[in-house]
C-alpha positions as CSV (number, residue, x, y, z in Angstrom):
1,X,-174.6,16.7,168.8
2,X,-177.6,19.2,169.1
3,X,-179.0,20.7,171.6
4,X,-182.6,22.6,172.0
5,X,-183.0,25.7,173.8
6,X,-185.0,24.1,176.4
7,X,-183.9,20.2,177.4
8,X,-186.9,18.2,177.7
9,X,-186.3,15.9,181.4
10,X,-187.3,13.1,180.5
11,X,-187.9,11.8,184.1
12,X,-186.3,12.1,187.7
13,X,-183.8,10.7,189.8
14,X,-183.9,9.5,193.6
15,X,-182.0,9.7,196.2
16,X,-180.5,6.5,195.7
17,X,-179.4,7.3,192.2
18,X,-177.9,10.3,193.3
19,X,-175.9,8.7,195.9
20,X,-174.6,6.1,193.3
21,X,-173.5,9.1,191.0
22,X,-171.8,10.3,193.9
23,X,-170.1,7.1,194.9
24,X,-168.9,6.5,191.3
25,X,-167.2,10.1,191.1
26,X,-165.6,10.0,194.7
27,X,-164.0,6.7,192.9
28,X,-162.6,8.1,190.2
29,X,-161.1,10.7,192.3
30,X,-160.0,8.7,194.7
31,X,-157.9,6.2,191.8
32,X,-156.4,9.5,190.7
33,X,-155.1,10.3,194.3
34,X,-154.0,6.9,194.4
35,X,-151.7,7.2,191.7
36,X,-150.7,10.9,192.1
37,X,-147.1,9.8,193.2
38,X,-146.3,7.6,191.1
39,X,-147.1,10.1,188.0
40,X,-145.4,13.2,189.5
41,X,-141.5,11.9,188.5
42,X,-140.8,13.6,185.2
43,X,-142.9,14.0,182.0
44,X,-142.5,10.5,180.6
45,X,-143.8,9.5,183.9
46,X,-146.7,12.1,183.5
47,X,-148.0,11.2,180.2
48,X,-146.5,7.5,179.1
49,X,-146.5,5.9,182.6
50,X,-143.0,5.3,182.8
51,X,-143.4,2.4,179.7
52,X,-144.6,0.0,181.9
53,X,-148.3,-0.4,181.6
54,X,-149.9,-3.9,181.2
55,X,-151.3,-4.7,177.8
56,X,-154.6,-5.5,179.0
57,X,-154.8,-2.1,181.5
58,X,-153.5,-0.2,178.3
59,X,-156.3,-2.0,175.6
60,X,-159.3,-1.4,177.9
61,X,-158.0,2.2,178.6
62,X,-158.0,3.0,174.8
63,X,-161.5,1.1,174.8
64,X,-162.9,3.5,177.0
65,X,-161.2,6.5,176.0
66,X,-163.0,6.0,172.5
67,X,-166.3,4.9,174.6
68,X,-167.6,8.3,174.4
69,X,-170.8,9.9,176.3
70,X,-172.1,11.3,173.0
71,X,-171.8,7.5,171.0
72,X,-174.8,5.5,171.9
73,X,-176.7,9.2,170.9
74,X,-175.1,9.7,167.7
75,X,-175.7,5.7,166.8
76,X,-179.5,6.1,168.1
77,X,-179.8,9.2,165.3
78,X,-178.5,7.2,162.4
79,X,-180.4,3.9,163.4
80,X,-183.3,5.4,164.2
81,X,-183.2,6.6,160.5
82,X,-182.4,3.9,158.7
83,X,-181.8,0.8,160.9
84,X,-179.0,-1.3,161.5
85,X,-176.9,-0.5,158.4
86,X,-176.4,3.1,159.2
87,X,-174.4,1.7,161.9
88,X,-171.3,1.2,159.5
89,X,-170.3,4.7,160.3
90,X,-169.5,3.3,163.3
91,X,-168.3,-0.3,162.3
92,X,-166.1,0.9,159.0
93,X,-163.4,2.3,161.1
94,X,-162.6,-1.0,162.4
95,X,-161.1,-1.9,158.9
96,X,-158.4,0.5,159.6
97,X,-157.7,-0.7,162.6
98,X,-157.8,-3.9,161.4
99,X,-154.5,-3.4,159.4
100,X,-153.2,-1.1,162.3
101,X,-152.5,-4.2,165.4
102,X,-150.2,-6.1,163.4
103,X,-148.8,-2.9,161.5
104,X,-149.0,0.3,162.7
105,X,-149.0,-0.6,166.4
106,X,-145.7,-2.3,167.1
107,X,-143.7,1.0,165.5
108,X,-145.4,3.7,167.2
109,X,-143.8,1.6,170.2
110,X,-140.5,1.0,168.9
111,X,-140.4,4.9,168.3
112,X,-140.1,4.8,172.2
113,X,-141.0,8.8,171.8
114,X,-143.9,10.7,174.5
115,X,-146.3,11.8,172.1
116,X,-146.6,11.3,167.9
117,X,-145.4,14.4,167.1
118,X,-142.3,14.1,168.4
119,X,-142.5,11.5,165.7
120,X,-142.2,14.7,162.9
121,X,-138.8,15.4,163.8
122,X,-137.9,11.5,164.1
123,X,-139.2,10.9,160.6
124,X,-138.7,14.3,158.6
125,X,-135.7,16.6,158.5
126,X,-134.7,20.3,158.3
127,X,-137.2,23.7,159.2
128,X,-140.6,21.8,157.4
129,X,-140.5,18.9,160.1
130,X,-139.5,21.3,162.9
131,X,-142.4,23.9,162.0
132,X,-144.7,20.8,161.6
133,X,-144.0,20.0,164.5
134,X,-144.8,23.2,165.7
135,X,-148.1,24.4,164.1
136,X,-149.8,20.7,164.9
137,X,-149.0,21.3,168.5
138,X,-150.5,24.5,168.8
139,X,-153.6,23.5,167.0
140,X,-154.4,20.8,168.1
141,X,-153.8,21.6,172.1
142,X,-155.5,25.0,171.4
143,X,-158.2,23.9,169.5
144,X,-158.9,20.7,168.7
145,X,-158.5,19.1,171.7
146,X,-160.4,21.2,173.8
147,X,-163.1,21.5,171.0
148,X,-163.3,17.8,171.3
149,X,-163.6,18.1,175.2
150,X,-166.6,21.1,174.1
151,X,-168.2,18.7,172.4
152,X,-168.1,15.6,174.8
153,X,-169.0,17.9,177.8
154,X,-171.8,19.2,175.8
155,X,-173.2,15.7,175.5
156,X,-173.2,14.5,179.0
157,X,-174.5,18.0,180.2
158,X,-177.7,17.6,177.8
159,X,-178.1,13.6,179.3
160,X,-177.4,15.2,182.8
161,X,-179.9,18.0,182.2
162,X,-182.4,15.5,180.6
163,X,-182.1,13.0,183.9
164,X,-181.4,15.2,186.8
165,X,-183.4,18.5,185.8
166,X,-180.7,20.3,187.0
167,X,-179.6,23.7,184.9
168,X,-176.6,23.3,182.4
169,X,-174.2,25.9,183.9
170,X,-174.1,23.2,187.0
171,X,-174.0,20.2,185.0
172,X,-170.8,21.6,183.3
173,X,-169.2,22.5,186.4
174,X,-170.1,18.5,187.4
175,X,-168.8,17.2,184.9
176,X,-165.6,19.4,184.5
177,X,-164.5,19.2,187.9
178,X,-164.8,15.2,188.3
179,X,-162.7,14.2,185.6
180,X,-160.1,17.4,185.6
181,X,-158.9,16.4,189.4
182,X,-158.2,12.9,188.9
183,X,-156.4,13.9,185.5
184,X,-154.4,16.4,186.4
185,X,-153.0,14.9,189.2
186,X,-152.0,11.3,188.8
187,X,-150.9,11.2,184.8
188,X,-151.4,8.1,183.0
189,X,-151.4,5.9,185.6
190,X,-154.7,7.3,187.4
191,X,-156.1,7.9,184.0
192,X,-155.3,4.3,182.9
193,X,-156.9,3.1,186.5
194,X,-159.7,4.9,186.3
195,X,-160.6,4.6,183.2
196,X,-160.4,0.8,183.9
197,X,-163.5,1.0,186.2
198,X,-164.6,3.4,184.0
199,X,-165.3,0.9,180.9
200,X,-166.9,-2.0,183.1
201,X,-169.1,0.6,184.7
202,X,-170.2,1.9,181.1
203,X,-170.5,-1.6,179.4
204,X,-172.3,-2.7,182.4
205,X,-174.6,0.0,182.4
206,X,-175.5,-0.2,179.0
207,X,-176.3,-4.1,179.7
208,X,-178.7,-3.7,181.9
209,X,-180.0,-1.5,180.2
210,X,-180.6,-3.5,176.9
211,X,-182.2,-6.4,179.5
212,X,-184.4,-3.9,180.7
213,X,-185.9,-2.3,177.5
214,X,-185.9,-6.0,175.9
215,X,-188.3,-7.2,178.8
216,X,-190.4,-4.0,178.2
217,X,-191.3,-4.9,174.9
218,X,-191.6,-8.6,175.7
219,X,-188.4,-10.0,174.3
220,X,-186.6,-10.3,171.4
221,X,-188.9,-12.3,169.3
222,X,-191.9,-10.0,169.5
223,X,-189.1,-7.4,169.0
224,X,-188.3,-8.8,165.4
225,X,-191.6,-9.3,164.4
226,X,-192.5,-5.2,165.2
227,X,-189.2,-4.4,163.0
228,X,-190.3,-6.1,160.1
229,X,-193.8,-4.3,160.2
230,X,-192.6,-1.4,161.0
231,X,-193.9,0.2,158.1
232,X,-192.2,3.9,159.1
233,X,-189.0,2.4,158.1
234,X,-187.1,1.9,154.4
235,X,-187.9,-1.7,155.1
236,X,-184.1,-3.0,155.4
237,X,-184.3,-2.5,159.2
238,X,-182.3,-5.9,160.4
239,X,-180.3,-5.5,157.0
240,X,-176.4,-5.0,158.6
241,X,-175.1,-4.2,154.9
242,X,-175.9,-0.7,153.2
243,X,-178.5,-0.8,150.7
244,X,-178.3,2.1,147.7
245,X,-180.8,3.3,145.4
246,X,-183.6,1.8,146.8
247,X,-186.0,4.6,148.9
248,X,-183.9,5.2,152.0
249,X,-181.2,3.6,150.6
250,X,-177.2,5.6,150.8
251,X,-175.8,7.2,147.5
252,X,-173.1,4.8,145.8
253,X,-170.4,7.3,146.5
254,X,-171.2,7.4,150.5
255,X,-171.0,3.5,150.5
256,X,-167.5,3.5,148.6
257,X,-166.3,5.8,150.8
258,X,-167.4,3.8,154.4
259,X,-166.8,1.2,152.9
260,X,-163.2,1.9,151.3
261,X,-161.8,5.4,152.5
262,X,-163.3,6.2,155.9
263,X,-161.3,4.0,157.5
264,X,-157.7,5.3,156.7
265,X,-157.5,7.4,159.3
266,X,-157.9,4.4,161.9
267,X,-155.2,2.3,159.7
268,X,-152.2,5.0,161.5
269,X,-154.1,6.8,163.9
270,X,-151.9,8.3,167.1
271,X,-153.2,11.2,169.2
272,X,-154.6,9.6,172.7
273,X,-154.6,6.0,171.2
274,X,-150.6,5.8,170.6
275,X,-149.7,8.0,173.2
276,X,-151.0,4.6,175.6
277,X,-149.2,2.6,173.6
278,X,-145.9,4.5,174.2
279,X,-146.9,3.2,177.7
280,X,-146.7,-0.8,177.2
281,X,-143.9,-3.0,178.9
282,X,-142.6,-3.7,175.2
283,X,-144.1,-3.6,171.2
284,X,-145.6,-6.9,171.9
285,X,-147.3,-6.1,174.7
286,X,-148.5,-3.0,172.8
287,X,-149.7,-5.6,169.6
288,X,-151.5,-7.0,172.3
289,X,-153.4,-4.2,173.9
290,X,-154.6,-2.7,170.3
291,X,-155.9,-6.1,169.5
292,X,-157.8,-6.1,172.7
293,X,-158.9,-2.2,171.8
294,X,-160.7,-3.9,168.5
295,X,-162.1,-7.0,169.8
296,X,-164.1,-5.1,172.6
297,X,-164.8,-1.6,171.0
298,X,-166.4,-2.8,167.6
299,X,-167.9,-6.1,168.1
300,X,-169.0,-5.9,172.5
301,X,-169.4,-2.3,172.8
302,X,-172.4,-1.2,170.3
303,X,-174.3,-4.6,171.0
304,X,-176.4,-3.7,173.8
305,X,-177.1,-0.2,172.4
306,X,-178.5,-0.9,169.1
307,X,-180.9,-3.4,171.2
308,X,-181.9,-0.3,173.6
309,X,-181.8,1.7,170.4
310,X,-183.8,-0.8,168.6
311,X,-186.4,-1.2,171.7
312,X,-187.1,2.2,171.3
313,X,-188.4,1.9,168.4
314,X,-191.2,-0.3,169.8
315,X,-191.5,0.8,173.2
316,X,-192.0,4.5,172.6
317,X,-193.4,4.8,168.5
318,X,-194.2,8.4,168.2
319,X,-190.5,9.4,169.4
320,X,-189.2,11.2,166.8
321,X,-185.3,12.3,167.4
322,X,-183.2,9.0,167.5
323,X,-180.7,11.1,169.9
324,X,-182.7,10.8,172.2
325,X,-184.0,6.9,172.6
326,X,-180.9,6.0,174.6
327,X,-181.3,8.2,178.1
328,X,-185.3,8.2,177.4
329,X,-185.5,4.4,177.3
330,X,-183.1,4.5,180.4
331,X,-185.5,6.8,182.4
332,X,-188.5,4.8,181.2
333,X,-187.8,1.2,182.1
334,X,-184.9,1.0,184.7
335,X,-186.1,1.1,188.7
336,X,-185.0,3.8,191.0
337,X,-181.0,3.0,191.7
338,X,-180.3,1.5,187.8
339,X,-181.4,4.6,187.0
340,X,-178.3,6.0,188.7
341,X,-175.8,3.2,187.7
342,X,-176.6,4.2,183.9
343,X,-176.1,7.9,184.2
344,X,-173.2,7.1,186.4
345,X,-171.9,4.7,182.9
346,X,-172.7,8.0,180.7
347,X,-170.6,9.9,183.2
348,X,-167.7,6.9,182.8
349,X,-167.8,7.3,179.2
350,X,-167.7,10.6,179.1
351,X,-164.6,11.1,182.1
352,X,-162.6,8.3,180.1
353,X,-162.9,10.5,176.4
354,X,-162.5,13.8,178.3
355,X,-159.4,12.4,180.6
356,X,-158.2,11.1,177.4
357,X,-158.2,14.2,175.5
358,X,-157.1,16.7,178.3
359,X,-154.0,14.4,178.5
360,X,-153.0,14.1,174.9
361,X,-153.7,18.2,174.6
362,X,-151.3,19.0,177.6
363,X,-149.0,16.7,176.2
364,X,-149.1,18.0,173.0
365,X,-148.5,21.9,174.4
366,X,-145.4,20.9,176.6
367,X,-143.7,18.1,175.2
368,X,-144.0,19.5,171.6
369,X,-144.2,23.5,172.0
370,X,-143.1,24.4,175.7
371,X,-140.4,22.3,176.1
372,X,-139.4,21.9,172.5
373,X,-139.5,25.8,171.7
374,X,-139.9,28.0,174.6
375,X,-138.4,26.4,178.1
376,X,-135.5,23.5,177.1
377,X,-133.5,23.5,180.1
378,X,-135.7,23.1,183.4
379,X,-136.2,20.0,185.7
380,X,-138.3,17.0,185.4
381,X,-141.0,18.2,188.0
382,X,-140.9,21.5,186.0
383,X,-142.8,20.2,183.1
384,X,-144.6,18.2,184.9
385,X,-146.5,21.1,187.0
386,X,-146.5,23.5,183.5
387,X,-148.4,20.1,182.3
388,X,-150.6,20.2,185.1
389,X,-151.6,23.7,185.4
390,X,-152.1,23.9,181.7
391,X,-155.3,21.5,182.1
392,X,-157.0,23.8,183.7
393,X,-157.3,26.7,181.2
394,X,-158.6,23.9,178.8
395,X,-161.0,22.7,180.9
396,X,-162.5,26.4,181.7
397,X,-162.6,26.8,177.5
398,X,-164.3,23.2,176.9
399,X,-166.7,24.3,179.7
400,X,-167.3,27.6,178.0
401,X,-167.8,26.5,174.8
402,X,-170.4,23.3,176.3
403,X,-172.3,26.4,177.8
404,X,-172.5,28.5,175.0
405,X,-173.3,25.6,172.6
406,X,-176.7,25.8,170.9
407,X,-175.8,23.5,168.2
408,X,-172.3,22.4,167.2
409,X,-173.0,20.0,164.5
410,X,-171.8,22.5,161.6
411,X,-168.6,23.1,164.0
412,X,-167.9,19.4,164.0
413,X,-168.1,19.1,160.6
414,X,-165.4,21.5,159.6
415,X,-163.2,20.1,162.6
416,X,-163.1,16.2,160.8
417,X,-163.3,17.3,156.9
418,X,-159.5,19.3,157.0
419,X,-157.8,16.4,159.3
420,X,-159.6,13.7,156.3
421,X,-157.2,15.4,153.9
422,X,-153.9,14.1,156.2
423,X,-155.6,11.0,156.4
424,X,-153.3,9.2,153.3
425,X,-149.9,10.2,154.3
426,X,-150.4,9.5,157.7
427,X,-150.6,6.3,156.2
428,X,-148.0,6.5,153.8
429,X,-145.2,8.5,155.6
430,X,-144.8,4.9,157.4
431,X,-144.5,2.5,154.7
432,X,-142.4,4.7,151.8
433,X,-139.1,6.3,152.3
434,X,-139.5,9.6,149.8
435,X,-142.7,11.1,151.6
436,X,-141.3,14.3,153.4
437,X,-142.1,17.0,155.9
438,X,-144.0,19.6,152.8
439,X,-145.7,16.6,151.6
440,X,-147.8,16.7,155.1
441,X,-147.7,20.2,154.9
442,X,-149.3,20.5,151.7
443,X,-151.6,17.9,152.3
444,X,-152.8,20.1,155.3
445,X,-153.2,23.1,153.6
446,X,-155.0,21.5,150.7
447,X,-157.6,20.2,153.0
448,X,-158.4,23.6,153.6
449,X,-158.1,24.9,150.6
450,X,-160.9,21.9,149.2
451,X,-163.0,22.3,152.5
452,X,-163.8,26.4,151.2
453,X,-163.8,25.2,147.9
454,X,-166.4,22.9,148.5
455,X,-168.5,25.3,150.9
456,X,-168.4,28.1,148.1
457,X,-169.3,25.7,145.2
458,X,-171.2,22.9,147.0
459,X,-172.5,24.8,149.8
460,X,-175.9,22.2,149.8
461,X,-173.3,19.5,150.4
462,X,-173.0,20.8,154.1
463,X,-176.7,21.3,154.7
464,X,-177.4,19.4,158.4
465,X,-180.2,17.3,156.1
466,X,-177.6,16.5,153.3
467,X,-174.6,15.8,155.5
468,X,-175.2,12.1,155.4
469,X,-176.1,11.7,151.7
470,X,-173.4,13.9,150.6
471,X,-170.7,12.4,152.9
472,X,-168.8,10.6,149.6
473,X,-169.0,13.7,147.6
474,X,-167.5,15.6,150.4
475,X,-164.6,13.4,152.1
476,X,-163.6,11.7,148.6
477,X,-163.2,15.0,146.9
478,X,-161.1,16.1,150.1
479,X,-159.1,12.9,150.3
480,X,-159.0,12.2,146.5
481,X,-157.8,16.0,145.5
482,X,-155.4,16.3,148.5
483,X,-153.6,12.9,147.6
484,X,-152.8,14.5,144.3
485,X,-151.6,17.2,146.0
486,X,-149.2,16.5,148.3
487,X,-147.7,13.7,146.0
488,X,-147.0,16.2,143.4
489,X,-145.6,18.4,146.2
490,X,-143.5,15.7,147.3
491,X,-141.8,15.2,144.1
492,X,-141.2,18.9,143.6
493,X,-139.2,19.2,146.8
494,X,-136.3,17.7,148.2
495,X,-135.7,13.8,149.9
496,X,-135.4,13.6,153.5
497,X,-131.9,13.4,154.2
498,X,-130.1,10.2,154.2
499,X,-128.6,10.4,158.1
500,X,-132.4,11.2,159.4
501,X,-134.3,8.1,157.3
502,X,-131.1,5.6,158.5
503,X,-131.5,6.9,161.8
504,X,-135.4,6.3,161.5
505,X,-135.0,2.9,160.1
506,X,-132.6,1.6,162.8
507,X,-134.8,2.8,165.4
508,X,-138.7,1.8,164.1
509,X,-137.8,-1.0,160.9
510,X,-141.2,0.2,159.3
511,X,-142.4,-2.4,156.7
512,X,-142.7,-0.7,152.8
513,X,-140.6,0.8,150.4
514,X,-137.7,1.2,152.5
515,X,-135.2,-0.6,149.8
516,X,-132.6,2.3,149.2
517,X,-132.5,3.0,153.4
518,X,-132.3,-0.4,154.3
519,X,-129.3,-1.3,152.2
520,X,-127.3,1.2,153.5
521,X,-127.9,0.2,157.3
522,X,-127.8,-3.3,156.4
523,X,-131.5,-4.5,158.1
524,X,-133.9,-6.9,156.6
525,X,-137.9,-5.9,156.6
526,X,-139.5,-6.7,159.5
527,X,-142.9,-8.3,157.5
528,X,-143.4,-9.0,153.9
529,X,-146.7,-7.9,151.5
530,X,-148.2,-11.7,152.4
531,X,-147.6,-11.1,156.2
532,X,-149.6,-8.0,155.9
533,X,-152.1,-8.9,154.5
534,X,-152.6,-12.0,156.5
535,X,-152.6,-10.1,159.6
536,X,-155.0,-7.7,158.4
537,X,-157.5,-10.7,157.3
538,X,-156.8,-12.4,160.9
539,X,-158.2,-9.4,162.4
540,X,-161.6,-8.2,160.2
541,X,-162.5,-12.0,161.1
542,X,-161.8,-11.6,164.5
543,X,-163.7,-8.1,164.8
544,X,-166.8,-8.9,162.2
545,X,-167.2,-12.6,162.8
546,X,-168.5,-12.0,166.4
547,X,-170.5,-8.9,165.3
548,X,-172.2,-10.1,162.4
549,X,-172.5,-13.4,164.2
550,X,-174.4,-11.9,167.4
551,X,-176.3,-9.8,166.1
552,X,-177.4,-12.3,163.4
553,X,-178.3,-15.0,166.5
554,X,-179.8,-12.2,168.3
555,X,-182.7,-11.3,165.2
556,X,-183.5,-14.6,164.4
557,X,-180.7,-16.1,161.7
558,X,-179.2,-18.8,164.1
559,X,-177.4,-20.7,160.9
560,X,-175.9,-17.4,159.3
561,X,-174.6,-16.6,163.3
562,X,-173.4,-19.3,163.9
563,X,-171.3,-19.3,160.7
564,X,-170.1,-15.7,161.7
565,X,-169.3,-16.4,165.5
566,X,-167.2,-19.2,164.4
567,X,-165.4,-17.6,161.9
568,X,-165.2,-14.8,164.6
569,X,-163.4,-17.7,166.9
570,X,-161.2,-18.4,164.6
571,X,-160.0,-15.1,163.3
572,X,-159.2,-14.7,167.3
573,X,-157.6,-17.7,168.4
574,X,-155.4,-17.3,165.2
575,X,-154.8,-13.6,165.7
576,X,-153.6,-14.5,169.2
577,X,-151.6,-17.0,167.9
578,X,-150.4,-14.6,165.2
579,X,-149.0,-11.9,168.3
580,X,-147.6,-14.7,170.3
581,X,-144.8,-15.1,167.7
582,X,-143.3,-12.0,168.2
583,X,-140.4,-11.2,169.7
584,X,-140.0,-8.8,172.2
585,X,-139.6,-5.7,169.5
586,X,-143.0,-6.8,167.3
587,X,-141.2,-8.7,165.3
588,X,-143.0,-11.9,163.5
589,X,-141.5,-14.8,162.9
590,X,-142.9,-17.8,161.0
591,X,-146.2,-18.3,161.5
592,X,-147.1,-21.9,159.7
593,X,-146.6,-21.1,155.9
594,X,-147.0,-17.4,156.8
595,X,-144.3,-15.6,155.0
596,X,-142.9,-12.9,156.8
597,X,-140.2,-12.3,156.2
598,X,-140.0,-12.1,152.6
599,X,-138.8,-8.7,151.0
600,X,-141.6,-8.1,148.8
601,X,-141.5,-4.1,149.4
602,X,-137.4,-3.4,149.3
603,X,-138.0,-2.0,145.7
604,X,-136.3,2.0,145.3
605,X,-139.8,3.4,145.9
């Protein structure tokens, strides 16, 4: 996100909002306290809660870890611009994890590992997996995670700044301190706990807000009829599909790509989402809490702000930067004391990502690099403290880098565009036995080496105005060429060996082209191509049907709705059905002519 030199306050808070930001950050303290025992034990303790989270604590905890302070801003920029369609940058990641409950989910928890790259040395052998293993942990606990935490404690500053009036440098130290105590004290526990309060707080929040601004433009029928006048517009602004061509319209290559490549990254992802599902009872219970992850993040979440968003639109016509309709509409219509319950849900959003993040960091730099490389031998409680301690130097950066931050848009940019190029055999190192440890390395490196080709050959490509326009140029010439890379870099280099893969497939049974491995341990695969796919259709109803159905009854197409909703309904209730077959270990047995277990993928590969 951007940020001017000078924030504009867009309006001041009372006494009695202040005292229910104050209440709401004494509680999330005071869960972290509560929970600082039972997270001090050893390291799996610390960061997986000792495996034996509920499904529905660990699905509302992902929820709001990916609840972020910054997302209702970054979805009022691109709505703002060109209405409801230019929220599929949001929705089109959904698709991935779509194919990821009934997939991907279920073996990062039989892995029964602490964080997923420990998962590099599980899969891969030799040096390459072992030096992996290495570089990913230094980068991303050095940088990316804490540029992440920049960037989300950048956002919430500029809201803080923009309600309270107060000056940056104390916003930031706010902000830090609040969510680094209760962190680094309890684990994943407090963080789990917390960040349970934490989502109802935000969704809430964001509730009332939508009730409020709808009232102040006198409801949603004199809402849709401004939207359709609303001449300022490309004229598709209640359009939820992405128009191209037409004036306003996407280029054809930026829809292909939300539409059929954005979303890989979401089909395997791990960082903070996996390492909570390392914390579930069992792999079903794990199923269970990413389903729950998808229903509420991508079809509950957005709803009530893309009606603020929309509103805003109405309510204040000459506001020009879509950024910043969500805390200026909140300023504008709620009474003294909302005012403070919906900063106190931007703060909840923004301690649940930031928690999230400072977590799966630490993790990364002692289960991965401390402990792995440097100190093998100490106690429990040892890594445990090193984990702790090491929070706080990446909290000080993130802080440093939110204070110093003009603009970090560019920054942000660069961060996502190498990690798109990793994106394919994240996805594929799962499902085929012959990807190895240099065909992750290559595809690494080749990201890089295409992100500086493209900024010395395509520099416009990057401009802030052409970001959006140029998004399937950029990330399908980074994905596209970096696939061709690393497959003819696997070929060129030697198999994983044969004790590692039978070790791996005794240990996860991944579905795919596991033929060769499987014969010579003697298992079956777990789920056929037919199961697969069904599982994946089960979910993009159960995920779009509500969405497209809500916001169609919402804007004034009750038939196409209520079409939606109930194929939404029935995507869930078979979805649910779908997980309730499995065994305790994820695995799916018949599911009415469902066929599962047929060995569709045990080809050589």
């Amino acid at each position: 996100m951007e940020e001017a030199a000078q924030v504009e306050v867009y309006g001041k808070l009372e006494l009695l909002d202040g005292l229910v930001i104050a209440a709401y950050i004494l509680l999330s303290i005071g869960l972290g306290v509560m929970f600082a025992k039972r997270g001090q034990k050893d390291t799996e303790a610390y960061y997986v809660g000792g495996r034996g989270m509920p499904w529905w604590l660990i699905g509302i905890s992902i929820c709001a870890a990916c609840f972020a302070a910054d997302t209702p801003l970054w979805i009022g920029e691109i709505v703002y611009k060109r209405g409801l369609e230019g929220t599929w940058n949001f929705w089109c990641t959904a698709i991935g994890f779509s194919f990821y409950v009934f997939v991907i989910a279920p073996l990062w928890r039989r892995s029964h590992i602490i964080t997923d790259l420990e998962f590099l040395e599980l899969r891969y052998s030799g040096n390459a997996a072992k030096w992996l293993r290495a570089f990913n942990s230094v980068y991303f606990s050095l940088f990316f995670s804490v540029v992440m935490m920049g960037v989300s404690t950048l956002s919430i500053t500029t809201i803080m700044q923009a309600t309270t009036g107060l000056p940056k440098e104390i916003c930031v130290v706010i902000v830090m301190f609040g969510a680094l105590i209760y962190c680094s004290i309890s684990g994943l526990w407090g963080i789990a706990s917390a960040d349970f309060m934490q989502f109802f707080v935000a969704f809430i929040g964001s509730a009332i807000l939508a009730g409020f601004s709808l009232f102040a433009v006198g409801g949603p029928e004199k809402l849709v009829e401004f939207l359709h006048n609303d001449t300022a517009w490309p004229g598709r602004q209640l359009n939820i599909m992405p128009g191209f061509g037409a004036a306003g319209g996407l280029p054809l290559l930026t829809v292909f790509y939300i539409f059929f490549m954005r979303w890989f990254d979401n089909a395997s992802i791990g960082a903070y989402v996996s390492q909570k599902l390392f914390a579930a009872r069992s792999t079903k219970q794990a199923t269970y809490a990413a389903m729950l992850h998808s229903l509420l993040y991508w079809s509950i979440v957005p709803f009530p702000w893309i009606i603020t968003i929309l509103a805003a639109r109405m309510y204040m016509p000459d506001m020009e930067v879509g950024k910043e309709a969500y805390p200026r509409m909140a300023m504008a219509v709620l009474p003294v004391g909302l005012k403070g319950v919906l900063v106190a849900s931007l703060l909840a959003a923004f301690m649940s990502t930031y928690a999230a993040l400072l977590s799966w960091g630490s993790s990364y730099a002692i289960n991965d690099f401390y402990r792995r490389f440097l100190v093998k031998n100490k106690g429990p409680k040892h890594y445990v403290r090193v984990g702790q301690l090491y929070m706080l130097p990446m909290a000080i950066i993130s802080a440093y880098i939110a204070y110093k931050a003009e603009s970090i848009f560019n920054l942000l940019t660069y961060l996502f565009m190498v990690p798109s190029a990793i994106y394919t055999v994240f996805l594929v190192r799962w499902l085929w036995w012959r990807v190895n440890a240099w065909a992750e390395i290559a595809a690494l490196l080749s990201g890089v080496f295409f992100v500086v080709l493209i900024y010395l050959f395509r520099k416009e490509w990057l401009l802030p105005e052409n970001v959006e326009a140029c998004m399937g140029k950029t990330f399908i010439t980074i994905i596209v060429g970096s696939l061709i890379v690393w497959l003819i870099v696997m070929f060129l280099t030697p198999a994983v060996d044969k004790e590692k893969l039978d070790a791996f497939v005794k240990r996860v049974n991944p579905p795919g082209f596991w033929g060769p491995v499987r014969r010579r341990v003697g298992m079956q695969s777990p789920i056929g191509l037919g199961g697969i796919l069904y599982g994946w259709f089960l979910m993009l109803m159960a995920i779009f049907g509500p969405l497209i159905g809500l916001i169609k009854l919402f804007f004034g197409e009750p038939i196409l709705g209520a079409c939606a909703l109930a194929i939404g309904i029935l995507g869930i209730v078979l979805a649910v059905r779908r997980a309730q077959s499995m065994n305790e270990d994820g695995i799916i047995g018949q599911v009415g002519n469902d066929p599962v277990k047929e060995e569709v993928f045990d080809g050589e590969g």
